[in-house]
N, C-alpha and C positions, 0 to 999 in steps of 0.2 A: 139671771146673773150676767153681768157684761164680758163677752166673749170677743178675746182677740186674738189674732194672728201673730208668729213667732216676733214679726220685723216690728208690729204694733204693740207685743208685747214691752219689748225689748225698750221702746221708746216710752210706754207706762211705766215701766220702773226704774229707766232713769233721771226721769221728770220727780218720781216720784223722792229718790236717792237726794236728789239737788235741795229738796227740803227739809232731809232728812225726818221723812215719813217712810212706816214699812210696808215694803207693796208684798203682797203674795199672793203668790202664783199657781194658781188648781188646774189639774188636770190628770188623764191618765199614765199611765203608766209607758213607759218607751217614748215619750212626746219629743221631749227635751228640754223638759223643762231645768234641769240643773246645767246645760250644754247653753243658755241665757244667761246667769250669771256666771257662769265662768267666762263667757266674752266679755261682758261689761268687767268685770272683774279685770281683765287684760287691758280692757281699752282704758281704763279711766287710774292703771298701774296700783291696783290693789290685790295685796294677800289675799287671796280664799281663802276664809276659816270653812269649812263642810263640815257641819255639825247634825250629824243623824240622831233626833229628837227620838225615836224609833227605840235608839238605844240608851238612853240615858234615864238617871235617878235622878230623881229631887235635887242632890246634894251636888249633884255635879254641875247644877245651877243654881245653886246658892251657897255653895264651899261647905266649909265643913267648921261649925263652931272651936272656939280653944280660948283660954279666958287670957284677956288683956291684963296683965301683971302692973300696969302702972294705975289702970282702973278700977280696977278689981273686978269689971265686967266683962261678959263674954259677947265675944264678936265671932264673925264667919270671916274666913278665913278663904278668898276664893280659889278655884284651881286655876292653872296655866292656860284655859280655855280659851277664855276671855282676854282681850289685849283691854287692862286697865289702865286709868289715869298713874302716866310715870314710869308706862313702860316705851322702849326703847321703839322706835319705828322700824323693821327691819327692812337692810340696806336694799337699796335697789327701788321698796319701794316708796307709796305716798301712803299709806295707809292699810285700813284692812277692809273686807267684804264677809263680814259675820254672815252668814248662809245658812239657816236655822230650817234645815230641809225632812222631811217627814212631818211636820207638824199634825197635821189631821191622824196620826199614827200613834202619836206619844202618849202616856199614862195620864188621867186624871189629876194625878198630883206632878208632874213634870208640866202639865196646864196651870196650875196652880203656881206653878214657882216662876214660871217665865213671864207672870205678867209685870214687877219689877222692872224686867229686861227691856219690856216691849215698854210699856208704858212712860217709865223713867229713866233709863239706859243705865240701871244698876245691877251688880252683879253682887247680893250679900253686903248690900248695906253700902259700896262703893261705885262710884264712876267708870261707867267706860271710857274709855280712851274718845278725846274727842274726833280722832283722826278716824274713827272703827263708824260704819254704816252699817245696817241689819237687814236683811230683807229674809223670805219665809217660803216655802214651798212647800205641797203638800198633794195627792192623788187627794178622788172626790169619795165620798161615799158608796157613791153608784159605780167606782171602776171596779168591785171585784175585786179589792184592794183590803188591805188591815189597813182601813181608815173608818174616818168616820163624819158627822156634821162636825164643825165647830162651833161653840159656844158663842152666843151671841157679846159676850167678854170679852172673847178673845176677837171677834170679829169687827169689831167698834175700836178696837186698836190698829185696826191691820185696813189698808188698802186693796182691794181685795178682784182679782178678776180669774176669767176662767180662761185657759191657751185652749184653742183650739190646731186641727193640723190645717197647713196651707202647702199645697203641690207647689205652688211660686216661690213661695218660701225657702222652700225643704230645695224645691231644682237648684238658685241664686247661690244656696250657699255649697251645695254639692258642687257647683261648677266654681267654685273659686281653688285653686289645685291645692294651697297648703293643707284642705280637708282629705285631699286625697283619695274621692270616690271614683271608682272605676267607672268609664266612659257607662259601661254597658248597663249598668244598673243605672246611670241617669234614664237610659235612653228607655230601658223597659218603663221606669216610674211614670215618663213623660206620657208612655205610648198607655198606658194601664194606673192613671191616679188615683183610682178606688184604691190601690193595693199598698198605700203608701200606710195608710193605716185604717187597715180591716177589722178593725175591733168587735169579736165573735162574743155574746151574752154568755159568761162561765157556765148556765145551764145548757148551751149548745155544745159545748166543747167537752172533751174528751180531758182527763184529768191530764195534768201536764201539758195537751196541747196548745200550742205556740200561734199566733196571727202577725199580720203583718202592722210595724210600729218603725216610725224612724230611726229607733236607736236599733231596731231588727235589723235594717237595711244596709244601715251602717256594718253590722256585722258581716252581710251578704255582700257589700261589698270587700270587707280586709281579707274574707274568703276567696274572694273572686281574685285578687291580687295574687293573692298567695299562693292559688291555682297557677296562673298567669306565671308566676317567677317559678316554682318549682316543674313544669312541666313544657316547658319549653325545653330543646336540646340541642343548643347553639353545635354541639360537637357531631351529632349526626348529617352526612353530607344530604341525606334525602330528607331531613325534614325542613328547609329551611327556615329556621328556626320558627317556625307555623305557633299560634295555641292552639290545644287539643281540646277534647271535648271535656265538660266537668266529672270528673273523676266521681266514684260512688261515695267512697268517703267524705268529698269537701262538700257531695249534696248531701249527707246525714247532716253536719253542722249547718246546712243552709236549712234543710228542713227544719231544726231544731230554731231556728232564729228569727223565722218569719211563719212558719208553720208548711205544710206540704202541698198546700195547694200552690198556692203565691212563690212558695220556690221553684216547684217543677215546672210552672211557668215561665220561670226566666230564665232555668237551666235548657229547657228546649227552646227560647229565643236565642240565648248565649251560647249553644251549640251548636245554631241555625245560622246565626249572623257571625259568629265570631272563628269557626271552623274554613277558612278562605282556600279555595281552588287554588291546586298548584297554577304554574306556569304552562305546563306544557298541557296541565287538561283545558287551561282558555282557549290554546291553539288550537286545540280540536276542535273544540265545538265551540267556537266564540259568539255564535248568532243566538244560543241558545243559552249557555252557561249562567247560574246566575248569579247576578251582582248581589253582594254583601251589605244590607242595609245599614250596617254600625258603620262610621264615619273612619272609625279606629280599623274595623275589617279592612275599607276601603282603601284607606293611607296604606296600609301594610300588603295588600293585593297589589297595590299600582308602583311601588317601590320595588317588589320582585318581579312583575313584567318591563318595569323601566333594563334592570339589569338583562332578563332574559330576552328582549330586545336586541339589546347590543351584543348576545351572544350567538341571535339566532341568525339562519339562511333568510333571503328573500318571503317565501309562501307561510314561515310562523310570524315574521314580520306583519306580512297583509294582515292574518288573522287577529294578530294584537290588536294593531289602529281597530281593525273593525269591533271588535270587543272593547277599546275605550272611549268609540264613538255614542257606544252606549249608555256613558259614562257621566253623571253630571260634571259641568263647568268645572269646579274645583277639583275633583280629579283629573280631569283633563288636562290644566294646569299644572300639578303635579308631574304627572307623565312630561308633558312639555320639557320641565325643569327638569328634570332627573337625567331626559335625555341632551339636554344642553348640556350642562358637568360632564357628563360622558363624553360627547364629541370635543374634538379639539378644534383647529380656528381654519381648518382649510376648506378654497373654496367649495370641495365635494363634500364637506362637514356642515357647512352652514346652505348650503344646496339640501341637502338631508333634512336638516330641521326647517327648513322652510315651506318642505312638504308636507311633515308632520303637523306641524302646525296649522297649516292650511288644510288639513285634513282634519284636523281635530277643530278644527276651526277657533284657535287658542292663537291670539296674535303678540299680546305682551310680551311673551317670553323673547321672540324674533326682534324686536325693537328692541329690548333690553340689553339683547346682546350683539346689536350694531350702535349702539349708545344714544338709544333713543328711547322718549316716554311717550306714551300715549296720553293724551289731558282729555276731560270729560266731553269735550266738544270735536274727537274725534283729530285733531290738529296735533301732528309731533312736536315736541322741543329737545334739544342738544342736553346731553345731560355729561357733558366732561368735567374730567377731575377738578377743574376747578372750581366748580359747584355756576358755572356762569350758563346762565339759562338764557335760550336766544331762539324766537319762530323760525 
């Protein structure tokens, strides 16, 4: 069966939509596959109808007979389901996204009624809406699922491929921020992509036990957030507002979401990388101490020594530079910057950052803030207000 990728997916059924043919989409369970049409559904300004085939009667796809009084015959009568020819487009959008999802789930006779739909875009004897697209989704057989084959019937109507998971995928769209996944669960996915989706055979697993699936992750991240917000404690003067380590409780929900292996694994990376050294333990031991590999650790380490910096004596000072000397390039850059804001424009202020800098070996910041750019060829230009650029 031809198997593709979320972003390859995506592009098979709107290829598919444009001819108004019905594609669907098999696969297992936690993939994403209904998280595909509800973006196409946004992108292209259509209502999502989400119609769980799973749950429905005959009747609820082909109405309910009642006899036509000027005919004397009886006709079906459809429900609200369906946007039929002559109903009203609702505002805002262009149309609708019929999303006929469970299908390898639904009843013999819910098989039986939908071919109408699929076939002739009728619902009981009437017109769909020309404005209304259909497309179908369904787990496979083999997932361990209340599914089953589909009917070679139903198969010969249908456009038909299988999603497989893709880590590129799955990363691209985690890194776009309206998704909203916590840094740290990109960064374990990245560092560990078996675990994006661990699909365990139901005879290995333990009844109710849980594996890891993107729509798990997702979960492990709004957990991770919600950690992050509730246990921070901005009003404590010793913690500075640090995260702490994942609580027992928000790992029960993470175990439940991705299963206990693949959680306790990211609960002791995210305890590991996301728990950052105060300030004054870097002064101690700054040759030693160790640097935080989450990016997000990092920003948050190098912002509370910028401050502790400018509050300390000369010999915590040393300690810092030599503990950010450690530091990749972009951190160091940060530091750089943090402590320009803080100093002011005298010449023992800009004496100051010109050491730091030159210690940290971080040069833009110094230039920038005597109004100068660095260009790729290593040669300054004049960067004044009035935007006029001169060698």
């Amino acid at each position: 069966m031809l198997e593709l990728t979320p972003s390859e997916m995506k592009k098979f059924i709107t290829n598919a939509l444009k001819i108004r043919k019905i594609p669907y989409t098999a696969g297992p369970p936690g993939i994403g596959k209904s998280d595909i049409y509800a973006q196409i559904a946004e992108e292209f300004n259509l209502k999502l109808l989400d119609i769980r085939l799973s749950q429905k009667l005959p009747e609820d796809l082909t109405g309910l007979p009642r006899l036509n009084e000027i005919t004397g015959k009886a006709e079906y009568t459809p429900f609200d389901t369906f946007p039929m020819v002559g109903d009203k487009i609702p505002d805002g959008y262009s149309g609708w996204l019929v999303f006929l999802d469970e299908l390898s789930s639904a009843s013999d006779e819910v098989w039986s009624a939908i071919y109408s739909l699929l076939l002739g875009h009728t619902v009981g004897g009437r017109r769909l809406h020309e404005k209304a697209l259909i497309c179908a989704a369904g787990n496979r057989a083999s997932d361990s699922a209340l599914a089953r084959e589909l009917p070679d019937t139903l198969i010969t109507r249908l456009l038909c491929a299988n999603m497989k998971v893709s880590v590129r995928d799955w990363l691209t769209w985690a890194a776009i921020p309206i998704n909203n996944i916590n840094q740290a669960v990109q960064d374990f996915i990245t560092k560990n992509p078996d675990t994006l989706m661990s699909l365990i055979p139901s005879s290995s697993r333990e009844e109710l036990e849980s594996y890891g699936t993107p729509r798990g992750w997702e979960s492990v991240s709004m957990f991770t957030n919600l950690h992050e917000r509730t246990n921070k404690t901005p009003s404590d003067p010793l913690s500075n507002n640090k995260p702490k380590a994942i609580t027992e409780d928000i790992a029960h929900n993470m175990y439940s979401a991705v299963g206990f292996m693949e959680a306790k694994a990211f609960i002791e990376m995210f305890n590991e990388q996301m728990v950052v050294p105060y300030p004054w333990e870097v002064a101690q031991s700054a040759s030693s101490i160790r640097i935080p590999t989450s990016a997000i650790a990092r920003a948050e380490l190098t912002e509370e020594l910028a401050k502790h910096f400018m509050e300390s004596g000369a010999q915590s000072r040393e300690a810092l530079l030599l503990y950010m000397n450690r530091n990749d390039a972009e951190a160091r850059a940060l530091f750089c910057s943090l402590i320009k804001q803080a100093l002011g424009e005298t010449v023992s202020d800009l004496a100051l950052l010109e050491d730091i800098n030159k210690r940290l070996m971080v040069t833009h910041v110094l230039n920038q803030s005597q109004g100068m750019q660095v260009q790729d060829d290593g040669t300054s230009i004049s960067t004044d207000p009035l935007g006029v650029s001169t060698h």
